[in-house]
C-alpha positions as CSV (number, residue, x, y, z in Angstrom):
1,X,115.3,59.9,96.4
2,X,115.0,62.1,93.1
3,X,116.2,65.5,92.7
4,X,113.9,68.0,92.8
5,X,115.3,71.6,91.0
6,X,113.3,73.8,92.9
7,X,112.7,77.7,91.3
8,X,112.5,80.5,93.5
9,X,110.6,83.3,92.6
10,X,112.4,84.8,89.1
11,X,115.1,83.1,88.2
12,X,115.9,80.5,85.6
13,X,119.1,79.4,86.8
14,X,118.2,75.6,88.7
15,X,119.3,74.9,92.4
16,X,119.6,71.4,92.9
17,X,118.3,69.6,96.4
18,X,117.4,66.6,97.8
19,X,114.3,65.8,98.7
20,X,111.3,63.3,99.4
21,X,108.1,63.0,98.0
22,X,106.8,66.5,97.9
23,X,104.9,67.2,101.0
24,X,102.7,70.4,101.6
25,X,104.6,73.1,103.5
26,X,102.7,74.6,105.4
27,X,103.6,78.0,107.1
28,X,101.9,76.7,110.5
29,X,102.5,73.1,111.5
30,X,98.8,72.0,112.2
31,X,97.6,69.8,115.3
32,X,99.6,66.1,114.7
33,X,95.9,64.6,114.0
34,X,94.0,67.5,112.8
35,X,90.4,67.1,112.6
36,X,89.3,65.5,109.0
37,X,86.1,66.5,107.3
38,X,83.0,68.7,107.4
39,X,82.5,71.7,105.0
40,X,83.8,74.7,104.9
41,X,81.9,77.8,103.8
42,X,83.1,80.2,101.8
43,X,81.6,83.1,99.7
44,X,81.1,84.6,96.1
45,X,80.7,88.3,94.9
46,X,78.5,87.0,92.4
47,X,77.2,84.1,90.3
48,X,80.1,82.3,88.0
49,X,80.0,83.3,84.5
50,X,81.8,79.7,83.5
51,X,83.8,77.0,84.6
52,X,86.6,77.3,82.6
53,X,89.3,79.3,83.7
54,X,90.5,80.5,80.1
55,X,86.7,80.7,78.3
56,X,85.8,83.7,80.7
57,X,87.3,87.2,82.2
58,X,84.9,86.6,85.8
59,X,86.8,86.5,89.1
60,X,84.3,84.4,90.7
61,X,85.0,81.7,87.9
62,X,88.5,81.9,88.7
63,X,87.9,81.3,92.4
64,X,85.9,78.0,91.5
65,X,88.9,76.8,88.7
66,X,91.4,77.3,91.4
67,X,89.9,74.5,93.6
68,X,89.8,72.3,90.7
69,X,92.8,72.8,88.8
70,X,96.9,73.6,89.3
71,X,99.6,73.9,86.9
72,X,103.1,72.3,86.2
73,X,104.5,74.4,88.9
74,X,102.7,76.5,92.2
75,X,103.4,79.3,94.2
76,X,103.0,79.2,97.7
77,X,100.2,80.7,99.0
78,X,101.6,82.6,101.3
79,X,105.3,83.2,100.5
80,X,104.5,83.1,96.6
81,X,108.0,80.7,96.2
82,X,107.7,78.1,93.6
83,X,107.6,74.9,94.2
84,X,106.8,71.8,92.4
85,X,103.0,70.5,91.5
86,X,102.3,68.1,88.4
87,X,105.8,68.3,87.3
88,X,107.6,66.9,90.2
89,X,111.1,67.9,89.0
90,X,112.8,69.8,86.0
91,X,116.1,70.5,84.5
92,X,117.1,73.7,83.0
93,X,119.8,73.7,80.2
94,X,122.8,75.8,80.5
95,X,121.6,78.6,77.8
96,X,118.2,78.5,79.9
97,X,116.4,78.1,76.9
98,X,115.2,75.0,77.4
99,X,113.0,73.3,80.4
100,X,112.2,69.5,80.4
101,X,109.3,68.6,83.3
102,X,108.7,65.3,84.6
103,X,105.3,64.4,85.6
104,X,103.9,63.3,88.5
105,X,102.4,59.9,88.6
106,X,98.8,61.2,89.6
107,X,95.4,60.5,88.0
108,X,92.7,63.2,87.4
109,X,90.1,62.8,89.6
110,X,88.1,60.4,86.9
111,X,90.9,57.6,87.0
112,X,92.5,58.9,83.9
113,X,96.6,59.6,84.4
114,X,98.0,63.1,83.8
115,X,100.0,62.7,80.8
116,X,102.4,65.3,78.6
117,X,99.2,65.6,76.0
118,X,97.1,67.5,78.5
119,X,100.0,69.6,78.9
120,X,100.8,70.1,74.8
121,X,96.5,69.9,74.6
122,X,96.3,73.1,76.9
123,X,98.9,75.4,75.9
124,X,97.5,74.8,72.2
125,X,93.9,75.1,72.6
126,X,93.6,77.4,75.6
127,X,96.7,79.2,77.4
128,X,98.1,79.8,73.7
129,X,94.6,80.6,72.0
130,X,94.6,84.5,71.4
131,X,90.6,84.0,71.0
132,X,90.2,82.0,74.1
133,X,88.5,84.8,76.6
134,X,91.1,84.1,79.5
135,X,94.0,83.0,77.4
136,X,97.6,83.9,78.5
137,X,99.5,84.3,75.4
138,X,101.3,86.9,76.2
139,X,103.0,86.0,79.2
140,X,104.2,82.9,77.0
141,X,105.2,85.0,74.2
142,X,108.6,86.3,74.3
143,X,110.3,88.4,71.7
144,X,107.3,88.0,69.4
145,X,107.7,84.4,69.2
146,X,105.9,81.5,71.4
147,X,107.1,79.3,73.6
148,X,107.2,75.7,72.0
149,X,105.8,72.4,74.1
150,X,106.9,69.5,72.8
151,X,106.0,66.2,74.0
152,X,108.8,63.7,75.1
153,X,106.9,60.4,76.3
154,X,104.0,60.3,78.6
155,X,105.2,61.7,81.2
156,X,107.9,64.2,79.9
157,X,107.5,67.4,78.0
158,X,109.8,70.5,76.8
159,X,109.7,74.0,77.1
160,X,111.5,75.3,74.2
161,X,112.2,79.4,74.9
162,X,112.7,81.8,71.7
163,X,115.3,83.2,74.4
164,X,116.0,83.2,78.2
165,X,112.9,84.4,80.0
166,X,113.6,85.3,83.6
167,X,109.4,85.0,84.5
168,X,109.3,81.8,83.2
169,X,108.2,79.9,86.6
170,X,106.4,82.4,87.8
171,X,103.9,83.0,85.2
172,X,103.7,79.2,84.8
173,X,102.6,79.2,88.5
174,X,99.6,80.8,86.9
175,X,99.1,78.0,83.7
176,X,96.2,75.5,85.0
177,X,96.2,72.4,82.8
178,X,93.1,70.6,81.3
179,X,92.4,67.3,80.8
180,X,92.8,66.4,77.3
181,X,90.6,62.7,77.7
182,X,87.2,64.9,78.6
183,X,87.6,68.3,76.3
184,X,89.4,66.9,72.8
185,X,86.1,66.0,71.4
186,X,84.4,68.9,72.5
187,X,86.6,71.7,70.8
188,X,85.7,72.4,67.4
189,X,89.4,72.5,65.7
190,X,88.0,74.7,62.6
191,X,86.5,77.3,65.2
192,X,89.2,78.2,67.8
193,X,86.8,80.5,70.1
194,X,85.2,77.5,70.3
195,X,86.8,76.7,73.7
196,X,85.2,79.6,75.1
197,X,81.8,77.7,74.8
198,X,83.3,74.5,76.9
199,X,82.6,73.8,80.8
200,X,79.6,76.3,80.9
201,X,77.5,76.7,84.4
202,X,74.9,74.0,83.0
203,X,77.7,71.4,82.3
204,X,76.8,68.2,84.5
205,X,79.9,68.1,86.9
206,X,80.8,64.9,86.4
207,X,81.6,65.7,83.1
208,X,84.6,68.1,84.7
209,X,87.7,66.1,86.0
210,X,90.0,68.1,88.4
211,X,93.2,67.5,89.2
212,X,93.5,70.5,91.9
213,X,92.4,69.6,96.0
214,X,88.4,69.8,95.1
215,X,86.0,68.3,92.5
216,X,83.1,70.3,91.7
217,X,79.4,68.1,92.7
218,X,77.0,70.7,92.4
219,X,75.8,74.4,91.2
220,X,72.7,75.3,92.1
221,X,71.7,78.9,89.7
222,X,73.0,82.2,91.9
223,X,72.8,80.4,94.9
224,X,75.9,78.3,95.5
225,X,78.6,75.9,94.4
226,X,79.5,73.0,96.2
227,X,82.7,71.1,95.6
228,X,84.1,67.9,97.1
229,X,86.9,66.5,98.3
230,X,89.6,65.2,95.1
231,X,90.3,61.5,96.2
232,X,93.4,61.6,94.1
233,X,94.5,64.5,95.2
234,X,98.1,64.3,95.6
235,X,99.7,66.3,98.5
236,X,99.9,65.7,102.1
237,X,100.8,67.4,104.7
238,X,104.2,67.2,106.9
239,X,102.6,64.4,108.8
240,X,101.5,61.8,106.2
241,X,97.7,63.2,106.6
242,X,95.9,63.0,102.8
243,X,94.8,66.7,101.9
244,X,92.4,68.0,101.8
245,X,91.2,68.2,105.4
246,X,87.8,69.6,104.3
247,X,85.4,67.1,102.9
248,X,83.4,70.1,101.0
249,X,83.5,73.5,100.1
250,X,80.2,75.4,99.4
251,X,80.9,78.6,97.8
252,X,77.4,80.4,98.8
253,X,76.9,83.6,96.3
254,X,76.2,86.4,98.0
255,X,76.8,90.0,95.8
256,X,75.7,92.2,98.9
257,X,78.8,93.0,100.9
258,X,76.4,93.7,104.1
259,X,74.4,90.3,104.0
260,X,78.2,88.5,103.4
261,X,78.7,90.4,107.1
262,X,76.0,89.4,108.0
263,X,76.0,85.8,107.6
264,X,80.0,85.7,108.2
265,X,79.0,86.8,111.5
266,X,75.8,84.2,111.9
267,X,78.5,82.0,111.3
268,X,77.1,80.6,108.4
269,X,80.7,81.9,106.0
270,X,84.2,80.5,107.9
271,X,86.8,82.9,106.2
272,X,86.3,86.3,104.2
273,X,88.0,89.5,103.4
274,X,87.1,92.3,105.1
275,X,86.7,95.6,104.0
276,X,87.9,98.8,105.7
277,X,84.5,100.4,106.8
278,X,83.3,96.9,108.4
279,X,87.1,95.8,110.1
280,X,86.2,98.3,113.8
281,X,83.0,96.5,114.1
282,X,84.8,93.0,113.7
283,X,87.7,93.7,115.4
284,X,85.1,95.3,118.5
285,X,83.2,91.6,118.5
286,X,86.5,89.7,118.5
287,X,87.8,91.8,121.0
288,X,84.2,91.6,123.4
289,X,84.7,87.2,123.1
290,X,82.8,87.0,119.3
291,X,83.3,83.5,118.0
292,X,86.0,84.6,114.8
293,X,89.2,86.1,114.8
294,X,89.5,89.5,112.2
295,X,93.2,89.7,110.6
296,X,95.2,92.9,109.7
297,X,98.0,92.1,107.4
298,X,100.5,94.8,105.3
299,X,99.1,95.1,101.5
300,X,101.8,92.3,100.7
301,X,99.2,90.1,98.8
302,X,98.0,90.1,95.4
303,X,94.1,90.8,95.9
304,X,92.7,93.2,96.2
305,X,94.7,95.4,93.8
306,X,94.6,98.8,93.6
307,X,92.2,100.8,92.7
308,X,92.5,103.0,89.9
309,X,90.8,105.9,87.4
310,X,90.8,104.9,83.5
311,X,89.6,107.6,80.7
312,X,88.8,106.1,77.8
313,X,91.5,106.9,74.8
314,X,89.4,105.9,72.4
315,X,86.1,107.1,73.7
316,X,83.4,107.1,71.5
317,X,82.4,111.1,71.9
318,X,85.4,112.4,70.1
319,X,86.0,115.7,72.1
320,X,86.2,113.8,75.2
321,X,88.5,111.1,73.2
322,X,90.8,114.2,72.4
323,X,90.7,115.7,76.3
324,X,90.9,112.5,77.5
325,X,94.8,111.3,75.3
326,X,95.8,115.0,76.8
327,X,98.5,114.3,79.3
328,X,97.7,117.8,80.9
329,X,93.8,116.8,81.8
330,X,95.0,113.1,83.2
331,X,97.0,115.2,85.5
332,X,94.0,117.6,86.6
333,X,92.4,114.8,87.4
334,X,95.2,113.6,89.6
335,X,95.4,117.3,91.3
336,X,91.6,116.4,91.9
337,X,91.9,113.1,93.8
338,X,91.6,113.1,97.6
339,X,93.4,110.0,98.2
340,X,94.0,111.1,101.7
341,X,90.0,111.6,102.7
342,X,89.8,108.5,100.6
343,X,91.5,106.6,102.8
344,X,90.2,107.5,106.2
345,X,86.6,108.0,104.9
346,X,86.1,104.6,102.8
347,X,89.1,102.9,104.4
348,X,89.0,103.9,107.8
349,X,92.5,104.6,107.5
350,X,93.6,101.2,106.6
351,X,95.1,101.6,103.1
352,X,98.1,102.9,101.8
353,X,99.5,104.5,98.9
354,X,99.7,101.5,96.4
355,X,102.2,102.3,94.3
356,X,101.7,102.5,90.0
357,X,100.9,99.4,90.8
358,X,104.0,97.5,92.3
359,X,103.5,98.2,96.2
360,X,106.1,99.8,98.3
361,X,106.3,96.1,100.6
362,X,107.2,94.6,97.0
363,X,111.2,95.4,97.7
364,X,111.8,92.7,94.6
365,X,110.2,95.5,92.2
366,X,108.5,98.7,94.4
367,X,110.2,102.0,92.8
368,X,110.5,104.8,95.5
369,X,110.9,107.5,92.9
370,X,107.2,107.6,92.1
371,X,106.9,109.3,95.4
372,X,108.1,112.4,94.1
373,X,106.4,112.5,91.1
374,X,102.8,111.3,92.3
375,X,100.4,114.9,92.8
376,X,99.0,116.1,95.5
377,X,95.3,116.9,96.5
378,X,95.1,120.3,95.2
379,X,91.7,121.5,93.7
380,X,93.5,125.2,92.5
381,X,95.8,123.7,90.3
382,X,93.4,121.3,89.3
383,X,91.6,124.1,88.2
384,X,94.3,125.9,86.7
385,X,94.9,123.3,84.3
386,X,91.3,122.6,82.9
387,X,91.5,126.6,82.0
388,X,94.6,126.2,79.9
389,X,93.0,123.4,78.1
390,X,89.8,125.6,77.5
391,X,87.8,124.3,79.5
392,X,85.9,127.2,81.2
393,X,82.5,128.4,82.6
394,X,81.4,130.8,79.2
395,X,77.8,131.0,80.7
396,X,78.1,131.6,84.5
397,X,76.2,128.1,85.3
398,X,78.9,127.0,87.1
399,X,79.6,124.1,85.3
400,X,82.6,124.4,82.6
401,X,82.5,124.0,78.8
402,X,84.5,123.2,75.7
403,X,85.6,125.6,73.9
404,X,82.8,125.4,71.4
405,X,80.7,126.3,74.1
406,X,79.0,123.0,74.6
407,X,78.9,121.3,77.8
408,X,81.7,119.2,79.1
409,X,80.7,116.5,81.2
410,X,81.3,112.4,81.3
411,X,80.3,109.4,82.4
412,X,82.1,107.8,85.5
413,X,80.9,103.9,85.3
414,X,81.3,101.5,89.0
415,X,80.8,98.4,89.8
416,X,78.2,97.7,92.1
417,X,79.9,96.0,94.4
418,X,82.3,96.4,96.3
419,X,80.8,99.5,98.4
420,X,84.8,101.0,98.3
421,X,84.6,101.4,94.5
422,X,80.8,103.5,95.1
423,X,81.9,105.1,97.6
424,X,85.4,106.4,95.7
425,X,83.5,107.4,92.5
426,X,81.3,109.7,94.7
427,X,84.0,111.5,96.5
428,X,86.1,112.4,93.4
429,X,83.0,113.3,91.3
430,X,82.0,115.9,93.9
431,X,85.5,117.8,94.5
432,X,85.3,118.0,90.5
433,X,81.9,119.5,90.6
434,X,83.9,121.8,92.6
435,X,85.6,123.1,90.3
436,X,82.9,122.6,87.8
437,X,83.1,119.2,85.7
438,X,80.0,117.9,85.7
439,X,80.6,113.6,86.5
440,X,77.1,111.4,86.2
441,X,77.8,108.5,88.1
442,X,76.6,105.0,86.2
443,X,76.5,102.4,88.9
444,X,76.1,98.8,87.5
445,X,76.4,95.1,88.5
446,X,79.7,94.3,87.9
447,X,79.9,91.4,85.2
448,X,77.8,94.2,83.0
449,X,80.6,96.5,84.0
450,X,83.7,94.4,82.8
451,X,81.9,93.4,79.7
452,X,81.4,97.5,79.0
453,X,85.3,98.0,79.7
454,X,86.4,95.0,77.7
455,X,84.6,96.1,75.0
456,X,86.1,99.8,75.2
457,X,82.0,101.2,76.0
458,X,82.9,103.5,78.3
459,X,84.0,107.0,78.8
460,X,86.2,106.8,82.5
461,X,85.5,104.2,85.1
462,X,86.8,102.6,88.3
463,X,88.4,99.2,88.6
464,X,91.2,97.3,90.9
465,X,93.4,94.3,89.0
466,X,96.8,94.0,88.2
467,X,98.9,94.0,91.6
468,X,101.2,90.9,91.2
469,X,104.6,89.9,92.8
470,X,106.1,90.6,89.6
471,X,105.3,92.6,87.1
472,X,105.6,90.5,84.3
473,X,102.3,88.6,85.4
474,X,100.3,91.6,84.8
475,X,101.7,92.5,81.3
476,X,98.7,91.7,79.6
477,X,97.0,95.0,81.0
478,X,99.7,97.2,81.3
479,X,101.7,97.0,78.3
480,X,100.1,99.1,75.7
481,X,98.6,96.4,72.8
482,X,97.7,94.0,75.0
483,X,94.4,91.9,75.7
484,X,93.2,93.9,78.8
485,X,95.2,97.5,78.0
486,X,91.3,98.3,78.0
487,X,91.5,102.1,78.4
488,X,93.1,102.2,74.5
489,X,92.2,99.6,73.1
490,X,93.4,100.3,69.3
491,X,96.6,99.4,70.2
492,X,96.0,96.4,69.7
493,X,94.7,94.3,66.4
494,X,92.3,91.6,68.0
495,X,92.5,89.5,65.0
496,X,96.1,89.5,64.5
497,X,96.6,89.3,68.9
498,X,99.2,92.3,67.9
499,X,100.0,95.7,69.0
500,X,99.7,98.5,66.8
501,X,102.0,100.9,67.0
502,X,101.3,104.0,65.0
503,X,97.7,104.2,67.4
504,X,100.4,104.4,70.1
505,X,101.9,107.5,72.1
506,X,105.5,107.9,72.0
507,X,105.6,107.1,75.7
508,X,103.5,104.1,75.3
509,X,105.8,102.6,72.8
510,X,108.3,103.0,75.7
511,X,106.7,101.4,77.8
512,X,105.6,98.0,75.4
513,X,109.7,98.7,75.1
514,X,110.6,98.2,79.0
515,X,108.1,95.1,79.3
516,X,110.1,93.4,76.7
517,X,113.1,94.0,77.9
518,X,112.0,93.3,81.2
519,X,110.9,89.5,80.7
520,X,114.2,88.6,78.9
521,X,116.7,90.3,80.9
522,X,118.3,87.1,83.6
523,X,119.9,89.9,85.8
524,X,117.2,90.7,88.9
525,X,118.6,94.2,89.1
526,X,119.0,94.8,85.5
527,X,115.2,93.4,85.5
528,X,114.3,96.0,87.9
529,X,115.7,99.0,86.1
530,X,113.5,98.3,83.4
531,X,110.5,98.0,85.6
532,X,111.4,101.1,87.8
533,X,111.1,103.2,84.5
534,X,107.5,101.9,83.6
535,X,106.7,102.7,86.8
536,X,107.8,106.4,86.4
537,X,106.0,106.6,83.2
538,X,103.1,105.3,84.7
539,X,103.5,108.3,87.3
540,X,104.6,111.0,85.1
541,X,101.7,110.6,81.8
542,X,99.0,108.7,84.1
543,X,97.7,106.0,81.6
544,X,95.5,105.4,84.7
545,X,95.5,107.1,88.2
546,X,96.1,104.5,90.8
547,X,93.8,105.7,94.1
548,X,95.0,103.3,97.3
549,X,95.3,99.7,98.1
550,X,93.5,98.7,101.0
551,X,95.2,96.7,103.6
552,X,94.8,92.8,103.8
553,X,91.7,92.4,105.6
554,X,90.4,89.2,107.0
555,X,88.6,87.4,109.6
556,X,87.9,83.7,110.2
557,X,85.9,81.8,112.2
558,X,88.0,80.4,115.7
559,X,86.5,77.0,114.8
560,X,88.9,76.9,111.7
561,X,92.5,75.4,112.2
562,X,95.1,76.8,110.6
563,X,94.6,80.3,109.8
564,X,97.1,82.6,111.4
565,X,99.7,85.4,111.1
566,X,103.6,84.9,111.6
567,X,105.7,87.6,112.8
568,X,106.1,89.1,109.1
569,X,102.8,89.5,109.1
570,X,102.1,87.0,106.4
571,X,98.6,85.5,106.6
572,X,98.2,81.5,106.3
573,X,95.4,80.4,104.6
574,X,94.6,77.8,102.1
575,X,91.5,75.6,101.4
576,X,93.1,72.8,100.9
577,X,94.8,73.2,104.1
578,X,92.3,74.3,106.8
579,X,90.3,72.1,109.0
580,X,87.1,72.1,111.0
581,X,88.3,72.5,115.5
C-alpha cells in the first residue's frame, strides 16, 4: 500500500496514513448496485462565454470546466477537506517550503498520460499568466515572489515556496490543470494573452481532452451543453463501481429564473438552487406528494456569496469619485440599507446576516466583533450625514444637491438575473429617494454587467462573489491591488500585475498588510487574528456594504440517488456522484 499524506483544510504540516487506492468518499453510502447511466439535467444562468477556465471571468464557464477538469489536489464537495486527485500522494519537507507530488497513473480522456509537463505547462502559461483573464497568480504569489514548479521525472514535480504558505492546499484545490499534448501548439509564446483566445465556444470538442468525471460532446449556441461520461475517469466509489454513474450531463441554458422553475418542476431540470421567493411554493408541492424533494441548508457553502453595494473609487464623474472615497457617505449608505425588509421581502426570511464576507457558520475564520460595528436601518442618521457632507435640497425639489448646486444623483447598475439582485437594488434606491438621493436603476444582462465592473465603467452596482472557506481564496478581490479589487481599480498597475500604493488609503494599505501576513503565518489562530482585523476594517470604512447571504436553497428531483442532508445539515451532492432511481 503507499502512503498517502493527506491535507486537511490549512495546514502545511503532513499527517501520514495508510491507505488503498483512493476511492470516492461519499457523505451517503449509495444503493450496493446503484443504477448506471441516463442523463442528468442540469441548468445554466446563461450561455458560456469560453471553455477555458483561466481565458474567461463567466460563472457559467466555470460550471462547464469543473466537469471537465480537477487539479493536483480536491476539496470535498461537501466537507471542503482535501484530499488527493492527480497527485496521489505528497511529502512536505520539514521547513514546509517545499512539496513534491506524485502523479497518478491516469490518461486524459484522449489516451494521452497525465505527466509533470501539464502541470509545469499550466502554472506557466495559465494559472501564473497575469494576462490570462481567469489567472490565479496571486493566490500563488507569496511575499511578492512566485511559487516555483519544477519538474522531477514524468510523473513527479516540486513546489518550491518563497516561504511557508499555510493556504497552500487549499487554493491548489482550486488549480485545474491542462493538457499540455492538445494546447502547446496553440499558445502563441511571443503573445501571453494569447491563451485567452484558446478553447473558445466554437472549438470542435474533440479537440478538448478532460481529465475531470465528464467530457464535453456537444454545444449547441444559447441552448445547451451536453457532456459525456470520462471513460478514464479515475475514481470509484466505496463499492468498486466506475464513476461516473451518469452517462450525460446536458447543461440546458436557461437565463429566466421563472422558466428554470418552471421546467425544474416539468421535470425536465433534476437539481437546482432555489431562491428565497420560489422555496414556499416548492416546499408546498413536495409537502402535497410533488415528485422532488426542496432542501434547506445553513449558509455553510461557498455559492451564493453575499450580496454586496460597491461605489466606484475611481468613478469617472469626479464629484461622485470624491463623495464616493468619503468614508462618512459609505456609511450613509449603510444607515440606508434595510437589510431586515430585505430579507423577509426578497428572501422570505431565509437569509442571514453574512458577515464582511466570512459567515458566522465559518467558526475557522467568522469574526463576531463585526456585530457591533455593522449599522443599523436608520434613514435620520442617514440623513444626517449626507448634510454634513453638503449634500442638501438648495431648491426645495426634494431631491439633494452638491454643494455647487448641481444635482447629485448616480447610477446603480444590476444584473438581470438573478430577480434577488433587482429586487435589492429597488428597495434601497427608494428609502434613498427618501431622503432625497436620486438612484436611476441600470438593469443589464449580466455578462454586459461584469464586463462594465471589470473594466471600472460604473458608478455603484450590486454583485455577490467572494464567500470562501478561507479567506485567502478570495484575496484576489479583497486585497486592495488586486485583479478583481474592481471598485478601485488604480491600485493596481495591470501591466506590471502590482499594487500601487500611493492610489491607496491608509486603511487599505492595512488591509493588503493583513492578507500577507495572513497567507504566511503556519499558526491557525495567529492566521485568524490577521483575518479578524480585515474583517473589522471591512466593517468600520465599508470598501463595500455586504447586504445578506441567502440560505442554501435546493431541490432535486426524488428520482435522483444520492442527494441528501446529514444531521449537520450539510448537503450531498455531486455530478459525478448521482444516479438515475
Amino acid at each position: 500500500m503507499k502512503r498517502i499524506f493527506l491535507v486537511i483544510l490549512v495546514s502545511l504540516c503532513a499527517v501520514m496514513v495508510f491507505a488503498a487506492p483512493f476511492v470516492e468518499d461519499t457523505l451517503l453510502t449509495p444503493d450496493k448496485n446503484p443504477k448506471m447511466g441516463g442523463t442528468l439535467y442540469l441548468a445554466l444562468t446563461g450561455a458560456p462565454q469560453s471553455f477555458n477556465f483561466y481565458g474567461t471571468l463567466d460563472n457559467n464557464a466555470y460550471t462547464v470546466a469543473g466537469q471537465m477538469l480537477t487539479g493536483l489536489v480536491e476539496a470535498h464537495p461537501v466537507t471542503s477537506a482535501i484530499r488527493p486527485a492527480l497527485a496521489e500522494s505528497w511529502e512536505v519537507s520539514e521547513n514546509n517550503k517545499e512539496v513534491i507530488f506524485h502523479l497518478r497513473d491516469v490518461n486524459w480522456s484522449d489516451g494521452a498520460p497525465l505527466v509533470a509537463d501539464d502541470v509545469i505547462f499550466t502554472f506557466k502559461y495559465f494559472i501564473m499568466n497575469p494576462v490570462a483573464r481567469g489567472n490565479s497568480v496571486d493566490r500563488f504569489t507569496i511575499e511578492s515572489q512566485p511559487i516555483e514548479w519544477v519538474k522531477i521525472d514524468d510523473k513527479t514535480v516540486k513546489a518550491i515556496l518563497p516561504a511557508p504558505y499555510a493556504a497552500f492546499f487549499t487554493v491548489l484545490s482550486h488549480a485545474y490543470i491542462y493538457p499540455s499534448h492538445a494546447l502547446d501548439s496553440k499558445i502563441d509564446k511571443s503573445r501571453p494573452d494569447s491563451v485567452n483566445d484558446v478553447w473558445l465556444t466554437n472549438t470542435p470538442p474533440s479537440e478538448i481532452p478532460a481529465n475531470g468525471p465528464f467530457i464535453l460532446s456537444e454545444y449547441i449556441v444559447d441552448q445547451k451543453v451536453v457532456m459525456t461520461r470520462n471513460p478514464n475517469y479515475w475514481k470509484v466509489d466505496v463499492f468498486g463501481n466506475k464513476l461516473p454513474y451518469v452517462d450525460r450531463v446536458e447543461y440546458l441554458v436557461v437565463s429566466d429564473a421563472q422558466v428554470r422553475l418552471a421546467k425544474f418542476m416539468a421535470g425536465e431540470l433534476d437539481y437546482m438552487a432555489v431562491s428565497g421567493a420560489d422555496f414556499p411554493i416548492l416546499k408546498e408541492r413536495e409537502l402535497a406528494g410533488g415528485p422532488f424533494k426542496v432542501f434547506l441548508a445553513e449558509p455553510t457553502q461557498p455559492t451564493p456569496s453575499p450580496v454586496h453595494i460597491a461605489f466606484n473609487f475611481d468613478a469617472a464623474n469626479p464629484k461622485l469619485k470624491e463623495l464616493f472615497m468619503k468614508t462618512e457617505f459609505r456609511q450613509a449608505m449603510e444607515y440606508a440599507l434595510d437589510r431586515e425588509r430585505i430579507i423577509d421581502e426578497v428572501y422570505n426570511g431565509l437569509a442571514v446576516l453574512g458577515g464582511v464576507p466570512v459567515l458566522p457558520s465559518n467558526k475557522a475564520f467568522y469574526n463576531p466583533k463585526i456585530e457591533e460595528i455593522r449599522r443599523p436601518f436608520d434613514l435620520a442618521k442617514a440623513a444626517e450625514i449626507l448634510d454634513s457632507l453638503g449634500l442638501k435640497d438648495v431648491n426645495g425639489d426634494g431631491l439633494r444637491e452638491f454643494p455647487d448646486g448641481s444635482k447629485f444623483e448616480f447610477v446603480l447598475t444590476v444584473q438581470n438575473s438573478p430577480q434577488d439582485y433587482q429586487d435589492i437594488a429597488y428597495i434601497f434606491s427608494q428609502d434613498l429617494l427618501s431622503i432625497g438621493v436620486k438612484v436611476n436603476l441600470q438593469i443589464l444582462d449580466s455578462s454586459l454587467t461584469g464586463q462594465m465592473f471589470g473594466a471600472g465603467s460604473f458608478e455603484a452596482g450590486i454583485r455577490a462573489f467572494g464567500n470562501q472557506p478561507d479567506p485567502q481564496l478570495r484575496k484576489a478581490i479583497w486585497q486592495p491591488g488586486t485583479q478583481l479589487y474592481y471598485w478601485h481599480r488604480t491600485t493596481r498597475d495591470p501591466e506590471t500585475n502590482t499594487a500601487i500604493f500611493d492610489n491607496m488609503l491608509d486603511w487599505e494599505k492595512r488591509v493588503y498588510d493583513l492578507f500577507e501576513k495572513g497567507q504566511v503565518a503556519m499558526d491557525p489562530a495567529i492566521r485568524k487574528t490577521f483575518y479578524d482585523e480585515w474583517q473589522e476594517i471591512y466593517a468600520e470604512y465599508l470598501p463595500v456594504i455586504f447586504v445578506c447571504k441567502g440560505m442554501n436553497l435546493y431541490a432535486a428531483n426524488k428520482a435522483l440517488g444520492n442527494v441528501e442532508q446529514n444531521a449537520e445539515g450539510l448537503l450531498s451532492y455531486a455530478s459525478w456522484t448521482v444516479f438515475k432511481k
